[in-house]
C-alpha positions, 0 to 999 in steps of 0.5 A: 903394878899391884896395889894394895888397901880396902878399896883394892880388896873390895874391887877383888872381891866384888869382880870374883863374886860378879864372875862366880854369880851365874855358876851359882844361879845355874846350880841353884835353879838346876838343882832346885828345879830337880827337887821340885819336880821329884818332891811335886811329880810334876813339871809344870809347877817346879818351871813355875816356881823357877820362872817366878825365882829367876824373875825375882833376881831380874827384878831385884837387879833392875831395882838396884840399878835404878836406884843407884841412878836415882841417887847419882841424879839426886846427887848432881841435882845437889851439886848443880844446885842454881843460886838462890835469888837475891832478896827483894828490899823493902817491906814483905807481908807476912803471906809473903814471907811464908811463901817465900820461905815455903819456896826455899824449902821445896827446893 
């Protein structure tokens, strides 16, 4: 069945990007590695520079996904939500009325 419409197309595009990524990084940290060790004449500080490359994109993926965890969690937290008591009848003081109001806020 093919279907049709932005969300399809997004779909495409992000499963073709996903399969292309480690055919790019490999070209990129391979041929940056090269430069480098031609530009420096050296091996130690090129491998250092592509530890330090390859961390930050291990990093960055790490953060993105727990923040997508964060929000999903803020999200159900907001869903889930308990009731709010019912209020007490009678006279509050002032104090608690600041209190409760506080309290309500803070959820």
């Amino acid at each position: 069945m093919l279907v049709t419409g932005n969300t399809a197309l997004n779909l495409d595009v992000s499963t073709k990007l996903s399969n292309a990524l480690p055919l790019f990084l490999l070209v990129i940290v391979g041929l940056s590695l090269i430069l480098l060790t031609i530009v420096f004449r050296s091996l130690l500080v090129p491998l250092k520079a592509t530890l330090g490359f390859l961390l930050s994109i291990v990093a960055q993926r790490g953060a993105c996904r727990s923040g997508a965890r964060l929000a999903d969690e803020q999200a159900r937290a907001l869903l889930i939500r308990p009731p709010l008591p019912r209020p007490r009848s009678g006279p509050r003081s002032p104090v608690q009325t600041v209190a409760g109001l506080l309290r309500a806020l803070l959820r």
